[in-house]
N, C-alpha and C positions, 0 to 999 in steps of 0.2 A: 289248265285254264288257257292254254295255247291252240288249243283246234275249233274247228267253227261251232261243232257240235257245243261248245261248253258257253263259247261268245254269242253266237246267235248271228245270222245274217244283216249283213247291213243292206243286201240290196236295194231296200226302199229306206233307207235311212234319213230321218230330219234328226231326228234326238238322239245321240248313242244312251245306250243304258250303258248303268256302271260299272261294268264287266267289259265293253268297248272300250273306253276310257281307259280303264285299269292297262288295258292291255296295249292299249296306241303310245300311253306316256310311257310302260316298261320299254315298247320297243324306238321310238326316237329318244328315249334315254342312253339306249345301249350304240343308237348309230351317232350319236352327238362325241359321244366316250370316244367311240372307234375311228372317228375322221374329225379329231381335233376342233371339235366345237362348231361344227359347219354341216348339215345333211340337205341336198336338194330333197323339192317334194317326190322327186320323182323316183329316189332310191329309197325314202321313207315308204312310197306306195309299193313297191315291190316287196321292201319289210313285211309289211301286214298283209298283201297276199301270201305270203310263206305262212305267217303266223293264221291267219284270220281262215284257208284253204277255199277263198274265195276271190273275184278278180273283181266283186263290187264294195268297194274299198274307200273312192273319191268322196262319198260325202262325210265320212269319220275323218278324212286329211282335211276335211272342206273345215269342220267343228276343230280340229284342232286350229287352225287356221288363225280362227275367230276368240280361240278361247284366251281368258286374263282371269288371274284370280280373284278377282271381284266378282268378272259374270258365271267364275264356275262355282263362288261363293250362293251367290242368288242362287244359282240352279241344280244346287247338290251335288255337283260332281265332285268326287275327289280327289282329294289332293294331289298333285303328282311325284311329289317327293324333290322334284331339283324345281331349278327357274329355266325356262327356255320364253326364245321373241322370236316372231315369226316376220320376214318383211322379205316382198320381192314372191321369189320361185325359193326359198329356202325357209329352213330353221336354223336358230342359233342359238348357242350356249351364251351367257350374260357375257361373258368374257369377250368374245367376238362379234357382239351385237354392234357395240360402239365401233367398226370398223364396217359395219353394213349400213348404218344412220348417214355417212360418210355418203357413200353412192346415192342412197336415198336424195340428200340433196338437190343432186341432179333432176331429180323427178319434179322438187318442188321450182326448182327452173325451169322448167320445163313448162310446169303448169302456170307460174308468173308469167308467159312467155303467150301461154295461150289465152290468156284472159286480158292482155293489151292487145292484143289482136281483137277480141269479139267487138260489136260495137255496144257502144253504154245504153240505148236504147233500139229494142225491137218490137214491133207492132207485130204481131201474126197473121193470118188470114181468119177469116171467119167470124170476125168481132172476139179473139183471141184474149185475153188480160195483157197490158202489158208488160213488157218482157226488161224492166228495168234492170234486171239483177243479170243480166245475160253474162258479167265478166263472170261474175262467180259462178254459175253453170258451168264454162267453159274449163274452169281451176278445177270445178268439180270431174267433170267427165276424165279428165286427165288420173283422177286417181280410180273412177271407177272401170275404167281400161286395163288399169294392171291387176284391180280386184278379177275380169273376165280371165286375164290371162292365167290366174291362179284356178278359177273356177274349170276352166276348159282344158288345163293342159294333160295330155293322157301319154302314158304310151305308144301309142298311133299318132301322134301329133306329130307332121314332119316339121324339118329343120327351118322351116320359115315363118312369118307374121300370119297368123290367124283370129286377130281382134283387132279392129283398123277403126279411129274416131272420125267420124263423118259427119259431126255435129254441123258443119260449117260449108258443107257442100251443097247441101238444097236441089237435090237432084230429081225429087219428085213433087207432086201437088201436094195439097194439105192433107198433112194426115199421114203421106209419107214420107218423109223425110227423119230419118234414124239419128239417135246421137252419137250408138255404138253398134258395131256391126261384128259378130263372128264368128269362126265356123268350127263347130265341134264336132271331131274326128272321134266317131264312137268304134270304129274298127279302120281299118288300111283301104277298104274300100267303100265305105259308107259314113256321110257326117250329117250334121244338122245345121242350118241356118238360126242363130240367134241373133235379136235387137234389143237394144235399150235403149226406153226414154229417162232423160236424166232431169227431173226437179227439183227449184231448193224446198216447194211446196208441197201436200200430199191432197190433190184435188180434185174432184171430178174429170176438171178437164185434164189433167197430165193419165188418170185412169183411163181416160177416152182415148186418147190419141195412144198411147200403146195397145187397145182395146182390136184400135184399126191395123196395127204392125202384126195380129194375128192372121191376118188374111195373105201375109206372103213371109212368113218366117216358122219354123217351127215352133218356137218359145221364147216368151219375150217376157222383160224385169222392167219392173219399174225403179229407178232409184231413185231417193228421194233421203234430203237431209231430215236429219232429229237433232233434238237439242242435246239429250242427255244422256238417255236408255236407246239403246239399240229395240230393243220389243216397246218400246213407246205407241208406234204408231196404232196397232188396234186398239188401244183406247182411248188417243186423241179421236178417232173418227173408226166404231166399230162396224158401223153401216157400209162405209165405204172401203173400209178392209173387206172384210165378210164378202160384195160384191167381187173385189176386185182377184181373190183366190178362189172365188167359185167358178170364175170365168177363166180361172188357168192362166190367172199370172204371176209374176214372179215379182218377191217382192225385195230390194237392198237398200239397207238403213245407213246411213252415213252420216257418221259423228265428226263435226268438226273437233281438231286436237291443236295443243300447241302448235304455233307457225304457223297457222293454217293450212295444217295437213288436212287427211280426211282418213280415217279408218270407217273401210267399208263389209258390213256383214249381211251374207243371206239370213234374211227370218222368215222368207217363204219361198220353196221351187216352186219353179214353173211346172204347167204339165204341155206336153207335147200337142201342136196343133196339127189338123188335118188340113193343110193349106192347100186355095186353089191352084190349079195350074196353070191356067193365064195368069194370077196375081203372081207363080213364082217365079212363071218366064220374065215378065214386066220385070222384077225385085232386081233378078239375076242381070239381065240387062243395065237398069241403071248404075248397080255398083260392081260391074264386071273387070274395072281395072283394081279393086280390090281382092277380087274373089280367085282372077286369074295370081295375082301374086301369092295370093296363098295357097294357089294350085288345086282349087275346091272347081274350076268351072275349065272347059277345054279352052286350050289356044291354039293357036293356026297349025299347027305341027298335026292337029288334031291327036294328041296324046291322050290313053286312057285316065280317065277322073272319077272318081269315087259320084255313087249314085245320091241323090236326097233322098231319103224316105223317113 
């Protein structure tokens, strides 16, 4: 049950079947055991390349991520035999959880921190709705920031920032101005440009204006809170679900939790856009002191930089 032939490929993976499962919990079982209740994702992902004999891997780390025995209850998966929590860039054993909640903390400082900052009321452009609720946005984007960095971070990922909050910059006209910007490194010399619009609403117009982040990004999510179910939203509004993955975009559920954390889960990828290239010169241009720190666009040294495609 350890080779690919028996698991099946995850390269296009949303749902693992129960034979992925089976085989992700055996192997962060056995790395939790061996390094004292603590496994980065990134030595888990190499795990299951061994195991799996394949290098597309990230979206079964992505479902482990997200999974709790409730929603693996809903969704048939089984059981995994021990308790593991997932927070940050890691996994952990129960026993070392409560020493990773500790750092956590810090995060939700961080995000108190950003929501006295925003202003308590914004009007938009365009005859907008508005924007009453803007401190909570800002609370919010703060955790869907660390959700990207889990989603994005690869093997190729060098040692610097490559998901930067830009909610608060306003660097472009209506329509473009991003909440979350960042660049995913799909090999050492090639990455992708991703954006998020962050709402606490799921509504035409927050569909719309990530609809327009397609024309200078590769792939763009919408996040948007729920009340209770992470898979809530297609049947609050199946119309406007339905649209908005047929146009290829991506969709992150955000449940508010105690303290006013936020646990954030993919329930739909994005697909890949064909963006213009006037729109990605423009893009690149306005968020270019971001891009160059993460070392995705040249700087003055003129240093070799990984291509878009």
């Amino acid at each position: 049950m350890d080779s690919a032939e028996e698991v099946g490929s995850v390269s296009e993976l949303n749902v693992p079947t129960s034979g992925e499962w089976e085989l992700a919990f055996r192997a962060l079982s056995d790395l939790l055991a061996k390094h004292s209740g603590c496994v980065s994702t990134v030595s888990l992902v190499r795990e299951l390349k061994k195991r799996l004999g394949t290098d597309e891997v990230w979206p079964l780390v992505v479902a482990l991520k997200s999974y709790t025995p409730e929603s693996g209850s809903e969704r048939g998966v089984p059981a995994p035999g021990f308790t593991f929590r997932h927070l940050g860039r890691s996994f952990y054993s129960e026993e070392r959880y409560a020493d990773a909640l500790r750092q956590e903390d810090t995060t939700a400082a961080e995000a108190e921190d950003a929501s006295l900052e925003a202003p308590t009321e914004v009007q938009d452009e365009l005859r907008a709705p508005p924007r009453v609720n803007r401190q909570e946005e800002a609370r919010l984007v703060t955790y869907v920031k660390g959700k990207l960095e889990d989603l994005y971070e690869s093997d190729d990922t060098p040692e610097h920032d490559y998901v930067f909050d830009v909610h608060s910059d306003r660097k472009g006209a209506n329509f473009e101005n991003v909440d979350l910007l960042a660049v995913h490194w799909r090999s050492r010399n090639v990455c992708e440009l991703v954006t998020v619009e962050v709402k606490l609403e799921f509504t035409p117009f927050a569909v719309q204006q990530a609809l327009n982040y397609t024309r200078f990004s590769h792939r763009v999510w919408v996040a948007v809170r729920v009340d209770s179910d992470y898979f809530e939203l297609p049947t609050r509004d199946p119309k406007l679900f339905d649209y908005a993955i047929s146009r290829g975009l991506g969709i992150l559920a955000c449940r508010r939790r105690q303290g006013g954390r936020y646990d954030v889960v993919p329930v739909h990828w994005p697909l890949r856009n064909q963006i213009d290239p006037l729109e990605e010169e423009r893009f690149l241009d306005r968020y270019r002191e971001q891009l160059e720190e993460a070392e995705a666009v040249e700087r003055h040294d003129r240093k070799r930089f990984p291509r878009f495609r």
